[in-house]
N, CA, C and O atoms as CSV, one atom per row, in Angstrom:
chain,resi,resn,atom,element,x,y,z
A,1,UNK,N,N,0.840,-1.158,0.000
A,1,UNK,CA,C,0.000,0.000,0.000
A,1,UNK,C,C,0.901,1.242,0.000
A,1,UNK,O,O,1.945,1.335,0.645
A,2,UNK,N,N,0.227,2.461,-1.029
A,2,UNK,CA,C,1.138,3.619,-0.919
A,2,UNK,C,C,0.352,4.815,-0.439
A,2,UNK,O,O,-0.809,4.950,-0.825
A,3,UNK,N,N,0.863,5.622,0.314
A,3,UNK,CA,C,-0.137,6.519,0.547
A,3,UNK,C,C,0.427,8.152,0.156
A,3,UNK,O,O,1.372,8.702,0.723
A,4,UNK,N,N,-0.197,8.601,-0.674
A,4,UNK,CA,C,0.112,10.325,-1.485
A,4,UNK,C,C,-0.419,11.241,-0.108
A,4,UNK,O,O,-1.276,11.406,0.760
A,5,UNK,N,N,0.750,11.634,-0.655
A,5,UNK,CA,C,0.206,13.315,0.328
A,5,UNK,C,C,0.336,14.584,-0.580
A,5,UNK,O,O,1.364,15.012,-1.105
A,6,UNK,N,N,-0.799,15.038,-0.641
A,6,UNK,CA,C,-0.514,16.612,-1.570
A,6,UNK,C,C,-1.089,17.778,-0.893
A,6,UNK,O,O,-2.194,17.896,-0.364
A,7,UNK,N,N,-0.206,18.549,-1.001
A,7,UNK,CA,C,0.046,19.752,-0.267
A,7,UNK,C,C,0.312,20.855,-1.284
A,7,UNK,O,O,0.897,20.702,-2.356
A,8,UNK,N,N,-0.429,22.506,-0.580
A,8,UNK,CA,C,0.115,23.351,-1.511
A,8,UNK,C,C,0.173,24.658,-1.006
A,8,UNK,O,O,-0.658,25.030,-0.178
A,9,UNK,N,N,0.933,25.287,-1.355
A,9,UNK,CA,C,1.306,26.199,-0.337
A,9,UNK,C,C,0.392,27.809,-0.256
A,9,UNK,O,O,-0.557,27.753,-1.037
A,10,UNK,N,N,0.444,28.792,0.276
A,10,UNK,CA,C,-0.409,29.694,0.271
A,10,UNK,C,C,-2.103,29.548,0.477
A,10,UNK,O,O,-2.571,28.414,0.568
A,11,UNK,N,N,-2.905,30.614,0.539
A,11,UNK,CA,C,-4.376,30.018,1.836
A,11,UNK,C,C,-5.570,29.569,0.441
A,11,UNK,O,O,-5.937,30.303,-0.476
A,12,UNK,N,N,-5.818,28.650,0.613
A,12,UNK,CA,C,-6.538,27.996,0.397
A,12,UNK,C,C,-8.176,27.815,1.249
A,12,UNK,O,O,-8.173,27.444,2.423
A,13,UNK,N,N,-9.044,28.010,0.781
A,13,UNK,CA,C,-10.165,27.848,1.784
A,13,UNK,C,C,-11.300,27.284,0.237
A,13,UNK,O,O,-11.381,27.683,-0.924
A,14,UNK,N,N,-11.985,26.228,1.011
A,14,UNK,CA,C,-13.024,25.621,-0.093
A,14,UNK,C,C,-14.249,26.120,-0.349
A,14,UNK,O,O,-15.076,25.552,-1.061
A,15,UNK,N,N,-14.461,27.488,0.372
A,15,UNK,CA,C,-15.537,28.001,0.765
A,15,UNK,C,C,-15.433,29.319,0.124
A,15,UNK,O,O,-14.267,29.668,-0.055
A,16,UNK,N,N,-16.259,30.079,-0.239
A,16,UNK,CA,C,-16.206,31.164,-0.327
A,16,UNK,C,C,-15.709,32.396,0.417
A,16,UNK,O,O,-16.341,32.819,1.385
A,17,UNK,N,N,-14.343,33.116,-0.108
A,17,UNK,CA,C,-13.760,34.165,0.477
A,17,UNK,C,C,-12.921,35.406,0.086
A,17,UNK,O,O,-12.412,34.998,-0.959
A,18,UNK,N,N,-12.716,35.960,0.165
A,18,UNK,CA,C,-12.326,37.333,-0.149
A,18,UNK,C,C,-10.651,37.154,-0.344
A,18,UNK,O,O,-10.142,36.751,0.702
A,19,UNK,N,N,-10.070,37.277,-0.998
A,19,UNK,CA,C,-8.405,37.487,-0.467
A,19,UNK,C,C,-7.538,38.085,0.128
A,19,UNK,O,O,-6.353,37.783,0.264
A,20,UNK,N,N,-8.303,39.266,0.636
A,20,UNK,CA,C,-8.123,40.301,1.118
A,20,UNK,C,C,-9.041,40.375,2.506
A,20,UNK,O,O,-10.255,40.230,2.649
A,21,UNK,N,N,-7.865,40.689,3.589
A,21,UNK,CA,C,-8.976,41.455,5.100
A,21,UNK,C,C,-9.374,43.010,4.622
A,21,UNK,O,O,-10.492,43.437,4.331
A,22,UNK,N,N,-8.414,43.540,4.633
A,22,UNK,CA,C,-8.479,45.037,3.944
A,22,UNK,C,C,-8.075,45.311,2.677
A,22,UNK,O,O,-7.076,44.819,2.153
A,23,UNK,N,N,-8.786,46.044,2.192
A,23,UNK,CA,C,-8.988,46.365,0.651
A,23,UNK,C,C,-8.624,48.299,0.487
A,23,UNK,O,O,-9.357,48.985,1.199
A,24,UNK,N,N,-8.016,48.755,-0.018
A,24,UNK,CA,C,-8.001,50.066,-0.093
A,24,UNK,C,C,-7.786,51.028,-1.100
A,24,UNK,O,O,-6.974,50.687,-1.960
A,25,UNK,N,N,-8.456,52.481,-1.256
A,25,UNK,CA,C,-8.512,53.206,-2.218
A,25,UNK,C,C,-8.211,54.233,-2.021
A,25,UNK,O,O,-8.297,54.672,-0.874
A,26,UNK,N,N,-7.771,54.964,-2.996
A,26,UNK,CA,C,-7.468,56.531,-2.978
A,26,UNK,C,C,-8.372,57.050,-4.179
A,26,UNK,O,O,-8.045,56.645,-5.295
A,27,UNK,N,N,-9.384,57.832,-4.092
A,27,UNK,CA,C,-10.045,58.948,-4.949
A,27,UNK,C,C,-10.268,60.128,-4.896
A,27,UNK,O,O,-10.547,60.695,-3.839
A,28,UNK,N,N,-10.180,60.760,-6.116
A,28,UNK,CA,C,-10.523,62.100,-5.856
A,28,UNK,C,C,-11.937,62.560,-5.713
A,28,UNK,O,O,-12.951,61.967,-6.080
A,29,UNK,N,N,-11.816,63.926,-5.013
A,29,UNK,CA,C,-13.672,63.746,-4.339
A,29,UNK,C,C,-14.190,64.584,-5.388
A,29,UNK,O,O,-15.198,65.231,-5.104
A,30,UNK,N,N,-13.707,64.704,-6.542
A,30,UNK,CA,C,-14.565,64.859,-7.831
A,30,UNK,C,C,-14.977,63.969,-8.830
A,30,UNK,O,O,-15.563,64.267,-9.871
A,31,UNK,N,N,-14.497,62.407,-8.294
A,31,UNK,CA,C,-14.622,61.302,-8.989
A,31,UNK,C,C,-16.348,61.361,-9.570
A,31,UNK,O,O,-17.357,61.483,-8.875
A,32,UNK,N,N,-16.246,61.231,-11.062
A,32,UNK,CA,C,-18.137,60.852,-11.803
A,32,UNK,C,C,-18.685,59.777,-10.941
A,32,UNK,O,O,-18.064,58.779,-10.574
A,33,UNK,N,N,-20.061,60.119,-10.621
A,33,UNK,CA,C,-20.935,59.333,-9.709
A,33,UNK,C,C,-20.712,57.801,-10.906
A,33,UNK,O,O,-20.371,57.760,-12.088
A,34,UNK,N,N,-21.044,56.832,-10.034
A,34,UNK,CA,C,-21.133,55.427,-10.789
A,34,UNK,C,C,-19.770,54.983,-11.593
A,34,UNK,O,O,-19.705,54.274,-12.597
A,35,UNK,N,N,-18.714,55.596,-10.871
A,35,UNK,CA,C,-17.665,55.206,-11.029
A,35,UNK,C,C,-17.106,53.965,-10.230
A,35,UNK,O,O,-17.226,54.050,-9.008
A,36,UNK,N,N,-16.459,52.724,-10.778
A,36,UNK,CA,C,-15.955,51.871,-10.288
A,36,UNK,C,C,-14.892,52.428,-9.297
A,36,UNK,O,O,-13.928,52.770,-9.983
A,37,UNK,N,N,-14.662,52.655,-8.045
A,37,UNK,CA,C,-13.668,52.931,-7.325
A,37,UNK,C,C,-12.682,51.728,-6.643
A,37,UNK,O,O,-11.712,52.010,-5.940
A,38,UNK,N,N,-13.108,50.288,-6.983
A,38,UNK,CA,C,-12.246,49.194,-6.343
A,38,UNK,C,C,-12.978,47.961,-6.856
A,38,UNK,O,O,-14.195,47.818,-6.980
A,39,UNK,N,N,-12.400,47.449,-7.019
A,39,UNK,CA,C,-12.538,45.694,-7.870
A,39,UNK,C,C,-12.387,44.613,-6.100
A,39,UNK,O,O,-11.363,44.239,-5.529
A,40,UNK,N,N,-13.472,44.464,-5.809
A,40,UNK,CA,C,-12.614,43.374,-4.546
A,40,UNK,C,C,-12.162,42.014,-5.418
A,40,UNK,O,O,-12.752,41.554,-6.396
A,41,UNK,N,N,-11.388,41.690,-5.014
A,41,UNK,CA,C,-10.794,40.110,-5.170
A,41,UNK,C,C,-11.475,39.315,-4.405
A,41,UNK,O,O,-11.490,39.566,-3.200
A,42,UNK,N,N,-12.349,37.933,-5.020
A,42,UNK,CA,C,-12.472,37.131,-4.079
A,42,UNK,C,C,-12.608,35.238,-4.847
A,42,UNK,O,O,-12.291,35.041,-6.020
A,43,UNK,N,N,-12.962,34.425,-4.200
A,43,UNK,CA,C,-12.915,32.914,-4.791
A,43,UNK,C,C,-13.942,32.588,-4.356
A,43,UNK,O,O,-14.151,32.494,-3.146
A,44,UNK,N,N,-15.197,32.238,-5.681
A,44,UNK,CA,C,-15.745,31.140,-5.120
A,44,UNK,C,C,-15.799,29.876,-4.812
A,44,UNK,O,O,-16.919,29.464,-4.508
A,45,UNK,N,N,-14.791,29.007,-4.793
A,45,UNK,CA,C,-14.703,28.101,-3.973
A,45,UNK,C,C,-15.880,26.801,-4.092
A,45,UNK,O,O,-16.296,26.505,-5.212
A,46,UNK,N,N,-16.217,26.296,-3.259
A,46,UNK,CA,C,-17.491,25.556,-3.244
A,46,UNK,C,C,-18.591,26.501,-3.766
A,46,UNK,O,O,-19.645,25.873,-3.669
A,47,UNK,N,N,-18.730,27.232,-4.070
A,47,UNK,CA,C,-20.006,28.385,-4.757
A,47,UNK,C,C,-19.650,28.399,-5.788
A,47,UNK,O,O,-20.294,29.371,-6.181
A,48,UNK,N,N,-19.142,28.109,-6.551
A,48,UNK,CA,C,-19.030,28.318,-8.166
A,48,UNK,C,C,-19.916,27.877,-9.031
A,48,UNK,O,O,-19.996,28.201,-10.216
A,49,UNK,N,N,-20.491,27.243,-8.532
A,49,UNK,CA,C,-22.113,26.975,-9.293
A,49,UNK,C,C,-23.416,27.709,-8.400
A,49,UNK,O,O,-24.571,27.295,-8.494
A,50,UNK,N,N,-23.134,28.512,-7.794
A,50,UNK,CA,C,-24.436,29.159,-7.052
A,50,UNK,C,C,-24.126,30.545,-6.962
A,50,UNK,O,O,-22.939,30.852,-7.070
A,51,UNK,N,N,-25.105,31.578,-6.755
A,51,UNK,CA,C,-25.315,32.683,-7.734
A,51,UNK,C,C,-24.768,33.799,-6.064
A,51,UNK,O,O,-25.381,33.835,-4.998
A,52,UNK,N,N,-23.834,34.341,-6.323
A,52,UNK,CA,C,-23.496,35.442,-5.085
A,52,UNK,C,C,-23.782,36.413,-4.797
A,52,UNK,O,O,-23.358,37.208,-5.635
A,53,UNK,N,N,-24.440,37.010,-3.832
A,53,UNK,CA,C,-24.801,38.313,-3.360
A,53,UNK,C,C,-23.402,39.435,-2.583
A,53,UNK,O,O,-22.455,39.135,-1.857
A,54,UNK,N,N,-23.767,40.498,-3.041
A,54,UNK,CA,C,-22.458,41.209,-1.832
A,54,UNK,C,C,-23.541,42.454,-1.398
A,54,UNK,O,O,-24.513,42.864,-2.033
A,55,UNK,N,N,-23.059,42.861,-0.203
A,55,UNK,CA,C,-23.365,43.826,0.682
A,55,UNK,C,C,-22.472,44.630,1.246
A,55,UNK,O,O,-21.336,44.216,1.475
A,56,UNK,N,N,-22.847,45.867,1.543
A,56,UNK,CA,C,-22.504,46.192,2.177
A,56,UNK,C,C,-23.019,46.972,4.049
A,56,UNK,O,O,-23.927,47.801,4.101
A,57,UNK,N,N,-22.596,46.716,4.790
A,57,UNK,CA,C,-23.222,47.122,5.699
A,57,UNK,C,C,-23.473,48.195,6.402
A,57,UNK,O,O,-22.629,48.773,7.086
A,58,UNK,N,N,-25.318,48.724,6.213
A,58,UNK,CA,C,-25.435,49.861,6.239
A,58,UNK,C,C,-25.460,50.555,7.408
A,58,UNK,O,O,-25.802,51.737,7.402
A,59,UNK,N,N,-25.123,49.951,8.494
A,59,UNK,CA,C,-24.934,50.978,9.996
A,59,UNK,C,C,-23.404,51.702,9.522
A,59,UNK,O,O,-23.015,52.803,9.909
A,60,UNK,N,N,-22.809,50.961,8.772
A,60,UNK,CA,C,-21.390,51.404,8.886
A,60,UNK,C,C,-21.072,52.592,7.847
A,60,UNK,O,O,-20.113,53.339,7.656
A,61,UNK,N,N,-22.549,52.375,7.173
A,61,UNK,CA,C,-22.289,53.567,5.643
A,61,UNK,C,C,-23.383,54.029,5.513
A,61,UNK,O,O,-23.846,53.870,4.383
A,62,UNK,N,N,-24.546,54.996,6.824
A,62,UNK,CA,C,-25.669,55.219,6.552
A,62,UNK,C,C,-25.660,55.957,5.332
A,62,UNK,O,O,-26.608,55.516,4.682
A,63,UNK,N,N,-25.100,56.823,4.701
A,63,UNK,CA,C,-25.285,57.549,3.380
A,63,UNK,C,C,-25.510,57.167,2.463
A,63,UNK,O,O,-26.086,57.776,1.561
A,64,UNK,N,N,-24.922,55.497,2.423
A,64,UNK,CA,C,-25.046,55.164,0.990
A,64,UNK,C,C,-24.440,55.624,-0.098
A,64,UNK,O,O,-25.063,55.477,-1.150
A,65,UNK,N,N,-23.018,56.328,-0.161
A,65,UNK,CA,C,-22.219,56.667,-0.601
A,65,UNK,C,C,-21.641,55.769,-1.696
A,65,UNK,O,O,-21.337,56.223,-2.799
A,66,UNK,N,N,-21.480,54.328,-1.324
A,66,UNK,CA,C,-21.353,53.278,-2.079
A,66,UNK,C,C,-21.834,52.514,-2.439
A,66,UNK,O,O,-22.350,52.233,-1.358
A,67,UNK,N,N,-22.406,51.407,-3.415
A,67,UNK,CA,C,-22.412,50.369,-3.669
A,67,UNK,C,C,-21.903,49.149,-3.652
A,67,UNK,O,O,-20.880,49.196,-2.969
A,68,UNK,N,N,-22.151,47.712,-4.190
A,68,UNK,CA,C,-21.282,47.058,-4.448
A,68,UNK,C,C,-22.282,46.344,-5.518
A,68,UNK,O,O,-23.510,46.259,-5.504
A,69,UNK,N,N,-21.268,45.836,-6.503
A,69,UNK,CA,C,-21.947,45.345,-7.700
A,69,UNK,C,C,-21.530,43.501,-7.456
A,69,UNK,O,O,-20.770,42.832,-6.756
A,70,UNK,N,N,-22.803,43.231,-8.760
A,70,UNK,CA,C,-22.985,41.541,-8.778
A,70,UNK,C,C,-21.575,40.963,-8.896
A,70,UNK,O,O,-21.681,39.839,-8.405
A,71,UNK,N,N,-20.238,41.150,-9.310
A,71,UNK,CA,C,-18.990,41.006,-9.196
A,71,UNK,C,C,-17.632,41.598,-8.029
A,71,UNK,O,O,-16.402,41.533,-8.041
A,72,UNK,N,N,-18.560,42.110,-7.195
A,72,UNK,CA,C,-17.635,43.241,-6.577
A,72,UNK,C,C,-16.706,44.107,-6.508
A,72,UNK,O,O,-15.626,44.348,-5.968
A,73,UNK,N,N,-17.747,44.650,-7.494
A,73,UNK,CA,C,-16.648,46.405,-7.772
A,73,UNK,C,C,-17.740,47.045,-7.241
A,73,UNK,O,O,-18.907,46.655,-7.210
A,74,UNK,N,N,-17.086,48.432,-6.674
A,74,UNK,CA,C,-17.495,48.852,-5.541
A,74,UNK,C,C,-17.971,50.311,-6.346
A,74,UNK,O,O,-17.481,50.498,-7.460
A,75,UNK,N,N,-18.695,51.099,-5.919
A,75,UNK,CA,C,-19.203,52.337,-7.170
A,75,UNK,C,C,-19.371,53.101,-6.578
A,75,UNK,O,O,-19.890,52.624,-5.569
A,76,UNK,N,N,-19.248,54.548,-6.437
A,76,UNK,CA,C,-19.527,55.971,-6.046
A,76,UNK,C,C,-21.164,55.871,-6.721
A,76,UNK,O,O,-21.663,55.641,-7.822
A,77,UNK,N,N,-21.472,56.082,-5.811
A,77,UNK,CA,C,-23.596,56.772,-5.926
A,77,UNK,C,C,-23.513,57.975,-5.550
A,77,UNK,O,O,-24.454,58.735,-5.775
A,78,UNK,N,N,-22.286,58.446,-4.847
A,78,UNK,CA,C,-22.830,59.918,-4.174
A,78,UNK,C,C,-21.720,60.595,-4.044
A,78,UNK,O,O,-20.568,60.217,-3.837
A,79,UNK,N,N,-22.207,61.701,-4.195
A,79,UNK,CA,C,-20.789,62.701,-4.321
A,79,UNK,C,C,-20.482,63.082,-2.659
A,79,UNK,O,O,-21.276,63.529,-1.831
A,80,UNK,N,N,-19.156,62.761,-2.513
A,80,UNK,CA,C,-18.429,62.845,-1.431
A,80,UNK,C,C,-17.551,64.441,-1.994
A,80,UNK,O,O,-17.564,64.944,-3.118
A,81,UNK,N,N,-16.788,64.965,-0.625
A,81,UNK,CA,C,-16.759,65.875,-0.203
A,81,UNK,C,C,-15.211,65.574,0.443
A,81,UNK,O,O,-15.088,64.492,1.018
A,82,UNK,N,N,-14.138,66.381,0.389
A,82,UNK,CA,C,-13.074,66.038,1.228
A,82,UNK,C,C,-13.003,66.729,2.292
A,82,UNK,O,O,-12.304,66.338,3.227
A,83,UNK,N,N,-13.791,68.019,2.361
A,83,UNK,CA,C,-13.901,68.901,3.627
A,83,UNK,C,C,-14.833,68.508,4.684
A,83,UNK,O,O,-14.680,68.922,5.833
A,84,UNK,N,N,-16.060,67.509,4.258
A,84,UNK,CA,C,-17.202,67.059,5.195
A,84,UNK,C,C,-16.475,65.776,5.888
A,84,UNK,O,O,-16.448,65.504,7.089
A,85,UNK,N,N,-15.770,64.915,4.579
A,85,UNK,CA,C,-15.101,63.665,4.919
A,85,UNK,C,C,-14.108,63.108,4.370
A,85,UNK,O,O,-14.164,62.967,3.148
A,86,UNK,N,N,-12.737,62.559,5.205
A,86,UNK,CA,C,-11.620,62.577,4.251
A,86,UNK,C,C,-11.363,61.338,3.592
A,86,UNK,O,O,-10.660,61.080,2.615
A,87,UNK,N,N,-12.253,60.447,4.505
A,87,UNK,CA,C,-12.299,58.929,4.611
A,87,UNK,C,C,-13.630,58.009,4.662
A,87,UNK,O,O,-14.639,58.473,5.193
A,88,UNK,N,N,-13.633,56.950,4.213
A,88,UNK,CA,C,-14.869,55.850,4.529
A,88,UNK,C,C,-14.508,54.499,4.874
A,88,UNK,O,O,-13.773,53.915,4.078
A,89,UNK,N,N,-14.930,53.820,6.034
A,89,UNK,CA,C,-14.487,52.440,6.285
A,89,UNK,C,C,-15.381,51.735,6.507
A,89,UNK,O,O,-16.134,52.168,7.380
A,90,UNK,N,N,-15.671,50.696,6.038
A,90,UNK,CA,C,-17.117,49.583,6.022
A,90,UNK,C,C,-16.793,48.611,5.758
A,90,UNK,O,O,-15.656,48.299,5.405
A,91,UNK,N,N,-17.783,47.873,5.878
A,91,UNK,CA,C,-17.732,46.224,6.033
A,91,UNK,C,C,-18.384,45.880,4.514
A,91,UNK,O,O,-19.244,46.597,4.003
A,92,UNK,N,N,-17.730,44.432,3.750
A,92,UNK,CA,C,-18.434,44.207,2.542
A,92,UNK,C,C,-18.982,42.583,3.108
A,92,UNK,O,O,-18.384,41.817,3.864
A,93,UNK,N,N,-20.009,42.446,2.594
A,93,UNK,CA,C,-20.017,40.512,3.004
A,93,UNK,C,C,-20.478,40.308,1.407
A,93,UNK,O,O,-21.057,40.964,0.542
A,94,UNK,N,N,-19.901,39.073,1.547
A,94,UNK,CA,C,-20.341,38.148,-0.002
A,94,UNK,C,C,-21.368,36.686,0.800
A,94,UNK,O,O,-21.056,36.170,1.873
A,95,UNK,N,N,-22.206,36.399,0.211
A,95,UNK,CA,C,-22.388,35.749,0.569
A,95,UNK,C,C,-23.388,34.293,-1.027
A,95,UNK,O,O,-23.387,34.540,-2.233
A,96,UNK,N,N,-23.884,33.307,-0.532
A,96,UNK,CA,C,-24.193,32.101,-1.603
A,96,UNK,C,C,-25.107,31.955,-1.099
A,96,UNK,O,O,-26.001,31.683,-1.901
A,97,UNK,N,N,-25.599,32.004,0.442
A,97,UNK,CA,C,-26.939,31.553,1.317
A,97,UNK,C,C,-25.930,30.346,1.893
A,97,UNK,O,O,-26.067,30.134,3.098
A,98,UNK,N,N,-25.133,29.689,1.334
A,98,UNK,CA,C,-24.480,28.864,2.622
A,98,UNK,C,C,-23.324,29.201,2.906
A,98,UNK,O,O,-23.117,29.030,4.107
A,99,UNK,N,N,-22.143,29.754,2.161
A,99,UNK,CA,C,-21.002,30.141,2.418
A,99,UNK,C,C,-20.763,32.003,2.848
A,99,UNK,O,O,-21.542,32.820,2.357
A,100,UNK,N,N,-19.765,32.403,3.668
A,100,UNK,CA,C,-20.592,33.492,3.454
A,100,UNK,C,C,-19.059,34.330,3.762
A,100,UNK,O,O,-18.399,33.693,4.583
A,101,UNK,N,N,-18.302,35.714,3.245
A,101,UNK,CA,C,-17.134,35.982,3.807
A,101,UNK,C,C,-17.661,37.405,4.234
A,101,UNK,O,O,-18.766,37.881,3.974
A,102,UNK,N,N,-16.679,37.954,4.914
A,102,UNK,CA,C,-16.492,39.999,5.340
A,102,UNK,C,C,-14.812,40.133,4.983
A,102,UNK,O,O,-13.963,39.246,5.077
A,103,UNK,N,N,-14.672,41.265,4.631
A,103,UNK,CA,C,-13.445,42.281,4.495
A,103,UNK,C,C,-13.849,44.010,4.658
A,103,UNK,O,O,-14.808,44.570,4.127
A,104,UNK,N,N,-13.096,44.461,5.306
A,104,UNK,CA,C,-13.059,45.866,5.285
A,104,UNK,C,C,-12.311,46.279,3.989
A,104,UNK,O,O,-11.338,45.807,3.402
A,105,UNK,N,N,-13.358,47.630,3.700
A,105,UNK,CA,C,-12.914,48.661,2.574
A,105,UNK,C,C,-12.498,49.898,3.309
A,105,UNK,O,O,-13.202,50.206,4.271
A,106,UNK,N,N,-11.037,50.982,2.898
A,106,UNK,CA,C,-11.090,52.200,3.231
A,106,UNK,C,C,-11.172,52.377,2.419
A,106,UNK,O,O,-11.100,51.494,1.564
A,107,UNK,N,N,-11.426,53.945,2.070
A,107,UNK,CA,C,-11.578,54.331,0.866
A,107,UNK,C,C,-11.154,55.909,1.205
A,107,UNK,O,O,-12.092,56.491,1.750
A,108,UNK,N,N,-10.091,56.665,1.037
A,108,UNK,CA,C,-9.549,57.442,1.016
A,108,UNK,C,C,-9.754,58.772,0.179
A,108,UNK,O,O,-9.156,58.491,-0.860
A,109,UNK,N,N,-10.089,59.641,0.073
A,109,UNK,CA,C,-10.786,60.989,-0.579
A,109,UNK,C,C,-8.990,61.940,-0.780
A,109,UNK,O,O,-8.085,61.992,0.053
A,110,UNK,N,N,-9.030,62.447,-1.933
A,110,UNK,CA,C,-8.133,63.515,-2.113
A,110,UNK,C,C,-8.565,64.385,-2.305
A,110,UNK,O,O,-9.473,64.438,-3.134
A,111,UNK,N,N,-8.079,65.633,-1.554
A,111,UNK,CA,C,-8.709,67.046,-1.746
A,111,UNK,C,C,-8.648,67.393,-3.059
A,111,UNK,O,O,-7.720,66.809,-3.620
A,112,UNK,N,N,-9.431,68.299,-3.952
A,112,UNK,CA,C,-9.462,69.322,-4.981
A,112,UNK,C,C,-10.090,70.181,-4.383
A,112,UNK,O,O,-11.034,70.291,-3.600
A,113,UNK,N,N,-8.937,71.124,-5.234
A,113,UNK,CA,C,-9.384,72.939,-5.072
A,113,UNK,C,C,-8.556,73.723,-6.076
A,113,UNK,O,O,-7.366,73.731,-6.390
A,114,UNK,N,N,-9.598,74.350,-6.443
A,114,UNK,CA,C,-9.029,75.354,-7.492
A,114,UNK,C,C,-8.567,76.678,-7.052
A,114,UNK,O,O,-9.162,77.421,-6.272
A,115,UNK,N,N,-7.064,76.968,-7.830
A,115,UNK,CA,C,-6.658,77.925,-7.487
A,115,UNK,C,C,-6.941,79.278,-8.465
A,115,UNK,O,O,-7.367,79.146,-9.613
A,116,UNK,N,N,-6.608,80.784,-7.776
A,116,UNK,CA,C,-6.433,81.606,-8.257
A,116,UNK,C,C,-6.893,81.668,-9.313
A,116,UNK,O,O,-7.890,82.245,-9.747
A,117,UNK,N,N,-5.605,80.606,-10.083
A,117,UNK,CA,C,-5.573,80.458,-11.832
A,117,UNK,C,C,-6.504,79.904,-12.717
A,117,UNK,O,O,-6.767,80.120,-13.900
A,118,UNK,N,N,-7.167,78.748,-11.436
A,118,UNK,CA,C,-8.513,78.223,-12.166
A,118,UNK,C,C,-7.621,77.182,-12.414
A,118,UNK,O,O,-7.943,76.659,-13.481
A,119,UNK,N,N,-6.765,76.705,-11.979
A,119,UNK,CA,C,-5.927,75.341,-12.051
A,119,UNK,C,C,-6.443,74.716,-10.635
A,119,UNK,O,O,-6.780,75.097,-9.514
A,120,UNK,N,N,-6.248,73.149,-11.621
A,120,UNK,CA,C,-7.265,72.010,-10.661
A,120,UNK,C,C,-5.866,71.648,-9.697
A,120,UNK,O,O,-4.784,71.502,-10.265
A,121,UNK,N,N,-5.965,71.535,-8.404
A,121,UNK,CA,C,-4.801,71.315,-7.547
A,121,UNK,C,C,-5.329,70.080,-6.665
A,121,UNK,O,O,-6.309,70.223,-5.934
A,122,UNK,N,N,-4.608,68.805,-6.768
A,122,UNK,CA,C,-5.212,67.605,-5.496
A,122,UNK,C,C,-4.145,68.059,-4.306
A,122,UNK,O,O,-3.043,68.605,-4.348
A,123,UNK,N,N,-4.997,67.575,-3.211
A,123,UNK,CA,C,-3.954,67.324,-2.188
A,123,UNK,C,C,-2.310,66.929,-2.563
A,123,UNK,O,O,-1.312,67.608,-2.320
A,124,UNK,N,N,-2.383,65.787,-3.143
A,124,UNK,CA,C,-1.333,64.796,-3.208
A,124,UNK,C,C,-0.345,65.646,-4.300
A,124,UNK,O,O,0.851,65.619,-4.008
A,125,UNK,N,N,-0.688,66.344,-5.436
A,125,UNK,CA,C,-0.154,67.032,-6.317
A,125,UNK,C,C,0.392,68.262,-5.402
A,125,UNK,O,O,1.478,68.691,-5.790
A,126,UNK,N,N,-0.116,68.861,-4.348
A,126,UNK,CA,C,0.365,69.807,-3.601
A,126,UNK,C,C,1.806,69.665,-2.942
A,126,UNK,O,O,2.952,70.108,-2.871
A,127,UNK,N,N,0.969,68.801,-2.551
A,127,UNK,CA,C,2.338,67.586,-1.472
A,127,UNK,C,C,3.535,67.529,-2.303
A,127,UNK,O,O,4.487,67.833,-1.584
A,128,UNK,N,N,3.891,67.295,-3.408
A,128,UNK,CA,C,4.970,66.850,-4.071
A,128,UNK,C,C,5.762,68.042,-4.822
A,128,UNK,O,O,6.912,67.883,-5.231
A,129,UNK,N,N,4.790,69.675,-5.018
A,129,UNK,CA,C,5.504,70.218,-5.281
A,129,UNK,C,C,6.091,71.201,-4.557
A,129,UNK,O,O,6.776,72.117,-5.011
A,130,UNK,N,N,5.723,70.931,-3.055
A,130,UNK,CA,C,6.677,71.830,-2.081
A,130,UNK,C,C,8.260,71.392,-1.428
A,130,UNK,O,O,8.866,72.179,-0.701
């Protein structure tokens, strides 16, 4: 009698899951509404024949600022603001009805403001030329 062992390295899970705990973005807060702002990565696993839902959870995002689509890319619905808010952090779940994962999204806002000249200035463009 022989007995195989196979092994393979890096995470593996048979279930449906995200690849990612945290997921993160940088946009500008003039980004067009219904803009894709982040692609999550995830595996369905044992779900690959059953149809996936994603969420996001709304105590954590009463505004509704975001979406998440039938693939999980994540979408601006609402025009954000870098002076009201610089940042957003929420919970996404995927779920099949039997398998089910969470990961946190930040999602990071860059200032615009126009100067003087009527030239578009981001935060980050500021930053680099002082």
């Amino acid at each position: 009698m022989t007995t195989l062992t196979v092994s393979r390295s890096g995470r593996f899970s048979p279930s449906l899951s995200f690849l990612s705990r945290l997921n993160t973005a940088e946009i500008l807060e003039n980004t067009p509404l219904n803009s894709v702002v982040l692609s999550l990565a995830w595996v369905a696993g044992n779900s690959a024949h059953r149809p996936v839902q994603f969420s996001i959870r709304e105590d954590e995002l009463p505004g509704r600022e975001f979406s998440v689509g039938s693939r999980g890319e994540l979408i601006l619905r609402k025009t954000v603001d870098f002076e009201t808010r610089e940042s957003y952090e929420f919970s996404v779940m995927v779920s099949d009805g039997w398998y089910n994962d969470t990961t946190r999204v930040r999602i990071n806002l860059i200032n615009i403001y126009v100067s003087r000249e009527n030239m578009i200035i981001s935060h980050a463009a500021s930053c680099e030329l002082q």
